[in-house]
N, C-alpha and C positions, 0 to 999 in steps of 0.2 A: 289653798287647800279646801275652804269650802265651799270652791266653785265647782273641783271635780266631785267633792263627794253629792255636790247636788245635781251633776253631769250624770253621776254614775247612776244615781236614785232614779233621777229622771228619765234616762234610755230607755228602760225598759218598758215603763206606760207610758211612754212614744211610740215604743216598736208596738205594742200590743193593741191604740188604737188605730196607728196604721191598717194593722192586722186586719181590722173590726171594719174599716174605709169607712168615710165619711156616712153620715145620718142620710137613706134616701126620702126625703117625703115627695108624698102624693099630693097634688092639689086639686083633682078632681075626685069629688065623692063616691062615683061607680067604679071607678079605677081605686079605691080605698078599701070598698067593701068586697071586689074583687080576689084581690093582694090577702087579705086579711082572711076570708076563704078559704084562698090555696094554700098561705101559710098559717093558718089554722093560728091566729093570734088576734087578740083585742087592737083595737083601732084608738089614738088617741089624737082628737080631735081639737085644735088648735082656731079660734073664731078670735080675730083678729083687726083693726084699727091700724092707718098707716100714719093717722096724728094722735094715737097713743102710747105714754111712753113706757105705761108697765110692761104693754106688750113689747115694745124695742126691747127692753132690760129683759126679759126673756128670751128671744130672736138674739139678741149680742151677748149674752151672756150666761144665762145659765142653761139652755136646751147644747150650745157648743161645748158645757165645760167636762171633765171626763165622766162627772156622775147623770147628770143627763141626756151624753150620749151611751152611756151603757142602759140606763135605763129605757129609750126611745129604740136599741137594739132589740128588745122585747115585745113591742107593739107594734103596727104597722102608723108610723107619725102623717096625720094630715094638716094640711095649712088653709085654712080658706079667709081670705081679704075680705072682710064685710063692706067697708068703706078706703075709698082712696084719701089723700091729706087733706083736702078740701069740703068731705063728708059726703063726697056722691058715693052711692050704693053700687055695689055690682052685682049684677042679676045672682050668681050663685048662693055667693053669700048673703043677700037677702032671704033667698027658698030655705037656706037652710038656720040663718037666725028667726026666720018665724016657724020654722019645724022645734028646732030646737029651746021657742021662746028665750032668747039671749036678749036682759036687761043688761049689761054691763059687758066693757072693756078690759081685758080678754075673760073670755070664758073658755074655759077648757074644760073637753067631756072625754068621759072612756066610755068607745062601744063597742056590743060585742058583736060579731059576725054578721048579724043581721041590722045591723045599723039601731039598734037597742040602747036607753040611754043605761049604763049601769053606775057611772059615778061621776061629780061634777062639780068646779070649783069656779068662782069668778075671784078672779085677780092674780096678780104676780106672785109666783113666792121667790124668794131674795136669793137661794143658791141653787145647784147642780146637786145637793145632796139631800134639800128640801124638796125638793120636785122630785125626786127619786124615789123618796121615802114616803110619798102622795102615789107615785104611779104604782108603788111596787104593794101597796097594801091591795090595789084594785087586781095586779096580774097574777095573784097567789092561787 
């Protein structure tokens, strides 16, 4: 019995992020501030570490979970790889961690249209409704 009543609960924010399809990000910067332009939304900028693990716990867990993707529905979401696992730099993401002076793994920015910083956070936060509740004070 309380499998269907959690079947039942559950369908419908199944059905509804189906609805929503999956989170699209950009990983090129001109192509972000583009996007973000034309749909006349903030940019939120994801500067990233492939041998760090807050950042994984972010990437597996809370940017997929239903409150992160509703929230990243709001923004146009970028991802740029500053370093590969072994700590070699990749040309982008170095232009844009010494633009955006990025001391630490992950840093996450909101920007607006014009590639402007307007808000910024270094480090992971632990859920989909704590990351939510960070984005959603910057998209008011």
């Amino acid at each position: 019995m309380k499998r269907l009543a959690a079947l039942l609960f559950a369908a419908p924010l199944a059905l509804s992020l189906a609805a929503q399809g999956p989170t699209r990000w950009e990983h090129d910067y001109q192509s972000a501030l583009k996007r973000a332009k034309a749909e006349k939304k903030l940019i939120f900028m994801d500067l990233w570490a492939e041998w760090c693990g807050p950042c994984q716990l972010l990437q597996k867990n809370v940017f997929p979970s239903p409150e992160g993707q509703a929230a990243l529905a709001k923004v146009v979401p970028f991802s740029s790889l500053v370093q590969k696992r072994d700590g070699t730099p990749l040309p982008e993401g170095t232009k844009l961690s010494e633009t955006f002076q990025l001391n630490a793994f992950p840093t996450l920015v909101i920007l607006d249209q014009n590639g402007k910083e307007v808000r910024r956070n270094v480090g992971a936060f632990r859920s989909g409704a704590e990351f939510a509740a960070w984005l959603e004070t910057a998209t008011r």
